[in-house]
C-alpha positions in Angstrom: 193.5 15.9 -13.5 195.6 18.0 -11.7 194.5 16.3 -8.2 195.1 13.0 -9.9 198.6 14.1 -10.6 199.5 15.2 -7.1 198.6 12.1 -5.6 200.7 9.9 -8.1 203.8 12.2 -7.2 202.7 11.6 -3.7 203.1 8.3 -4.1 206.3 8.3 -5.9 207.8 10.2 -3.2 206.5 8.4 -0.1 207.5 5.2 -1.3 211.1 5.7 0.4 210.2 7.3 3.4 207.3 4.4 3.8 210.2 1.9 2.8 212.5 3.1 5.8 210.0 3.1 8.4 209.0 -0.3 8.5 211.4 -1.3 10.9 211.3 1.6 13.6 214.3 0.4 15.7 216.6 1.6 12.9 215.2 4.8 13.7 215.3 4.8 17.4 219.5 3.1 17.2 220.4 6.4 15.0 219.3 8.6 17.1 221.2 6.5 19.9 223.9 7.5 18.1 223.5 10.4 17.6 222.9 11.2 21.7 226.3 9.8 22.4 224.3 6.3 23.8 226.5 3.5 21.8 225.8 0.3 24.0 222.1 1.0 23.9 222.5 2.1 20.2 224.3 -1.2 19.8 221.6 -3.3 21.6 218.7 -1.3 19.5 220.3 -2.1 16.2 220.9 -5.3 17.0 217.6 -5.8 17.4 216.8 -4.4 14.4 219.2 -6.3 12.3 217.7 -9.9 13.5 213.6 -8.8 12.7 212.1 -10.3 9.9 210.9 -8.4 6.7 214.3 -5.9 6.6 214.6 -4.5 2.9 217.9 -5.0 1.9 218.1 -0.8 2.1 217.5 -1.6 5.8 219.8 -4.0 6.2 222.5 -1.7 4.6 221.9 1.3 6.5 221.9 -1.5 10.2 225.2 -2.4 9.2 226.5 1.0 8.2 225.5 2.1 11.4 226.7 -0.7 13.6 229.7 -0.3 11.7 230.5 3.4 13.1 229.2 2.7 16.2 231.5 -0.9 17.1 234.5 1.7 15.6 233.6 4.7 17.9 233.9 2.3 21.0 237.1 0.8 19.8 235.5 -2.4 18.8 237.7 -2.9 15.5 236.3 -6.7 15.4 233.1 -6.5 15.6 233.4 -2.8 13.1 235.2 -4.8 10.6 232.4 -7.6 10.2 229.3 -5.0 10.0 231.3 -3.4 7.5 231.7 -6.7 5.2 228.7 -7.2 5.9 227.7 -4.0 4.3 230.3 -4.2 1.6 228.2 -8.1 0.6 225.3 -5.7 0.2 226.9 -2.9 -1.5 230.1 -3.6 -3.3 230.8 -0.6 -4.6 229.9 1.2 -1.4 232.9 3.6 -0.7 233.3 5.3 3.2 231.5 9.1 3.6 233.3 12.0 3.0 232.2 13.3 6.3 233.7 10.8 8.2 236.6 11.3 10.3 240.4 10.3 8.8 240.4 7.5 11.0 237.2 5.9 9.7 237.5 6.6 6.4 241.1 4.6 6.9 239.9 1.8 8.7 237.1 1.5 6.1 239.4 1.8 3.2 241.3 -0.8 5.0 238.7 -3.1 5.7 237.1 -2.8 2.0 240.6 -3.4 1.1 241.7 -6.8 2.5 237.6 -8.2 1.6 238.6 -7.6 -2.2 242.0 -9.1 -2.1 239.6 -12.1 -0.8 237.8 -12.4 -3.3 234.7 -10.1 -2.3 233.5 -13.2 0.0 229.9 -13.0 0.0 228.7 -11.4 -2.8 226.4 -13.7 -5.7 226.0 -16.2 -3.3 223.6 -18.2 -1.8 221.8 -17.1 1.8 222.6 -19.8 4.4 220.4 -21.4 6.2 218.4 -19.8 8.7 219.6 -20.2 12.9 216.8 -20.7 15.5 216.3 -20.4 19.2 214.4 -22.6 21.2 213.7 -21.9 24.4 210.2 -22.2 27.0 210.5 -19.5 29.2 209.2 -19.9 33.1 206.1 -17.9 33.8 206.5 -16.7 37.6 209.6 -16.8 40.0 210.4 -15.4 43.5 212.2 -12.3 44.6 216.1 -13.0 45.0 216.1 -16.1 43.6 218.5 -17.0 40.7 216.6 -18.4 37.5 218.9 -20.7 35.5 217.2 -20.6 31.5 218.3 -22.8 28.8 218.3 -22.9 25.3 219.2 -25.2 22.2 220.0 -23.9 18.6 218.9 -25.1 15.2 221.8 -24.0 13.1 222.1 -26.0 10.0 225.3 -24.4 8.6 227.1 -24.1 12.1 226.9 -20.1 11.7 226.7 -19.7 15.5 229.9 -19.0 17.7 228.2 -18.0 21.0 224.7 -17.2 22.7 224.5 -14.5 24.0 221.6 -14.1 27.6 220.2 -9.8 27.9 218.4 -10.0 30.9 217.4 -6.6 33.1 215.4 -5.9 36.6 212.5 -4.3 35.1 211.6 -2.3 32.1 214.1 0.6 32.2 217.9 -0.4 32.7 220.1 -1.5 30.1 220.2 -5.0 29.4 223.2 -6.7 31.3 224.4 -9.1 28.7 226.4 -12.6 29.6 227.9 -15.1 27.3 225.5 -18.6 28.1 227.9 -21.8 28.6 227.3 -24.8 26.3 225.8 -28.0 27.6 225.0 -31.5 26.0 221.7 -30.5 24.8 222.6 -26.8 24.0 223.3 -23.3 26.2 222.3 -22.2 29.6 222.7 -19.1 31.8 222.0 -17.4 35.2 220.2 -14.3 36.0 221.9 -13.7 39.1 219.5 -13.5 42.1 220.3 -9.7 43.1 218.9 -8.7 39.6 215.4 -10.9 40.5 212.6 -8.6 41.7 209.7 -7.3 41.5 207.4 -6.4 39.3 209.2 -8.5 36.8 212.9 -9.4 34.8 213.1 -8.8 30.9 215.7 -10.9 29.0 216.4 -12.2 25.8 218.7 -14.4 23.3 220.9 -13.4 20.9 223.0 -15.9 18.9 226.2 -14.2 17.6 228.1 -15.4 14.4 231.9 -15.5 14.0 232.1 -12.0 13.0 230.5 -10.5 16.6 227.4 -9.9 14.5 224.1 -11.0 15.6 222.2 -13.7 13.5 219.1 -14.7 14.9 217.0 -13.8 18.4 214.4 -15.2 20.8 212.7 -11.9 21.6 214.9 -8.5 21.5 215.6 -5.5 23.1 212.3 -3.6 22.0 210.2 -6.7 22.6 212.1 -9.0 25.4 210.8 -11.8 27.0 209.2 -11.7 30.6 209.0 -13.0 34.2 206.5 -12.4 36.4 208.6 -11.9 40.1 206.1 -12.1 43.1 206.1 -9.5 45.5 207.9 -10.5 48.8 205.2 -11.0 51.7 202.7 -10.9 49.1 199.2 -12.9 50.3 198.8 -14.8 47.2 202.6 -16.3 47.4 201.6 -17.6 50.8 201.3 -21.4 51.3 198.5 -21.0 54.0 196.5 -18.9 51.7 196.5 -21.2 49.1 195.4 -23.8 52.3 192.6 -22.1 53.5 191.0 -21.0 49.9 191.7 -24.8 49.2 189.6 -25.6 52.3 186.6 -23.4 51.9 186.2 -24.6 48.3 185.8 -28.3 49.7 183.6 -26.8 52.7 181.7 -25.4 49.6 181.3 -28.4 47.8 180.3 -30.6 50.6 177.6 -28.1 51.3 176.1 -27.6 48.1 176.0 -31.8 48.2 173.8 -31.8 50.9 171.9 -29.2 49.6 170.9 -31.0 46.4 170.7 -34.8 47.6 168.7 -34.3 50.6 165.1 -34.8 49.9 164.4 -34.3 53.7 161.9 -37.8 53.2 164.6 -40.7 53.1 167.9 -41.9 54.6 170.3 -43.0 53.2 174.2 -42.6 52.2 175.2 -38.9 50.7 178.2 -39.2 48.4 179.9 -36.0 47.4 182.3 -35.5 44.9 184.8 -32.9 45.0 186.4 -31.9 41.6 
C-alpha cells in the first residue's frame, strides 16, 4: 500500500514538470536569457511560441518571457504586444515583484491602457489559423544568390509582414530580412556572400500587427535546408555528368549484343537505351 501511495504522489507531482517540458525551446530561450543572449533568446522563443500543442501554461510563460526580453532591448512595441498577449491569457496576471521599477512601470502601464480598452481579447473566439506555403529548392551553387518565395493563407488578415531567417551553416545566428510582397504573395534574397558550402538554413516567420509571431514554415530549432555544392567538386562538373552518361549507353549497347546475338544468324540488332 505504501508503494502504491508513492507512486500516486509521484504522479501528482510530475504532472507539472511533465507539463512544461513538452515544448523544450521554452527551456533553452530562458536560459538565453538568462546568459545575457536576447536576439537568440528572441529567435528561440519565437520558435517556441508558433509549435503546435503549447498548453496555454506554455503559452503564458513564452509571452512573459518575450515580454522582458523585447523590454530589456528597448523594444517597447514589440514588449507591449507579448504582454497583452499574456494579460488575454491571464487577466489578473499582475508584474513580479522582482522586477526592476522600470518593468514593473511599463507593465503597470501596459495592463493599464488594455483595461481601459476593454480587456481586448479575453472570452473571445481564436481566429483563424495563418499558413505558409512555400517549396523549397533542393541543391544550389556556392556564391549564388537564391531568391525563395512564399504565399500566405490568412483568412482573418492577421499578417502584417513575413519575415525570411536564413544562415550559412548550422551555427551563426539567423540574419533575418523583411520579404517584399508580390502579386502572388512574398519573396526574398539570400544574398550570394552567405551561399556556401555544406549548406544554408532559413526559415519563415509571418509577424502579426503586434511584432509577435503567428505562424512558421520551419523554425529556428528545426530550419529548412539547402544543399550548397562544393566549388570544384567532381559531381557538379558538366563533363562528369557527360562521360558517366556515355559509358552507361556504351553499357547498354554492349549488353544488346550480348543477348541478341545467337552467333548462327544475321540479321538487324536493335537496342534500346532507357
Amino acid at each position: 500500500m505504501l508503494r502504491a501511495l508513492c507512486i500516486a504522489l509521484a504522479s501528482v507531482f510530475l504532472v507539472p514538470a511533465l507539463s512544461s517540458a513538452q515544448n523544450p525551446l521554452i527551456a533553452e530561450g530562458e536560459t538565453m536569457v538568462d546568459e545575457l543572449r536576447y536576439e537568440e533568446a528572441l529567435q528561440t522563443l519565437s520558435a517556441a511560441l508558433i509549435r503546435s500543442g503549447n498548453s496555454e501554461q506554455e503559452r503564458a510563460r513564452i509571452y512573459q518571457l518575450l515580454a522582458r526580453t523585447y523590454l530589456t532591448l528597448n523594444r517597447s512595441e514589440e514588449a507591449t504586444g507579448a504582454y497583452r498577449s499574456l494579460l488575454v491569457l491571464l487577466p489578473d496576471h499582475v508584474p513580479s515583484s522582482d522586477l526592476s521599477p522600470r518593468f514593473r512601470d511599463f507593465f503597470t502601464g501596459v495592463r493599464a491602457q488594455w483595461e481601459s480598452e476593454g480587456r481586448p481579447g479575453v472570452a473571445t473566439a481564436p481566429p483563424a489559423p495563418v499558413s505558409i506555403r512555400h517549396a523549397s529548392p533542393a541543391q544550389t551553387d556556392p556564391e549564388i544568390a537564391v531568391l525563395l518565395t512564399a504565399e500566405l493563407d490568412d483568412p482573418d488578415r492577421r499578417v502584417a509582414s513575413l519575415v525570411l531567417a536564413y544562415r550559412r551553416g548550422t551555427s551563426d545566428v539567423f540574419q533575418r530580412v523583411d520579404c517584399a510582397p508580390t502579386e502572388s504573395g512574398y519573396e526574398a534574397t539570400i544574398p550570394a556572400e552567405d551561399v556556401g558550402a555544406p549548406l544554408v538554413e532559413y526559415y519563415f516567420e509571418a509577424i502579426g500587427a503586434d511584432g509577435l509571431p503567428i505562424a512558421g514554415r520551419g523554425d529556428v530549432a528545426a530550419p529548412l535546408r539547402i544543399d550548397v555544392e562544393e566549388e570544384g567538386s567532381i559531381a557538379s562538373k558538366w563533363w562528369f555528368w557527360t562521360i558517366i552518361g556515355a559509358v552507361v549507353v556504351g553499357t547498354a549497347v554492349g549488353v544488346g549484343v550480348a543477348v541478341s546475338g545467337d552467333g548462327n544468324s544475321q540479321g538487324t540488332l536493335v537496342v534500346n537505351v532507357e
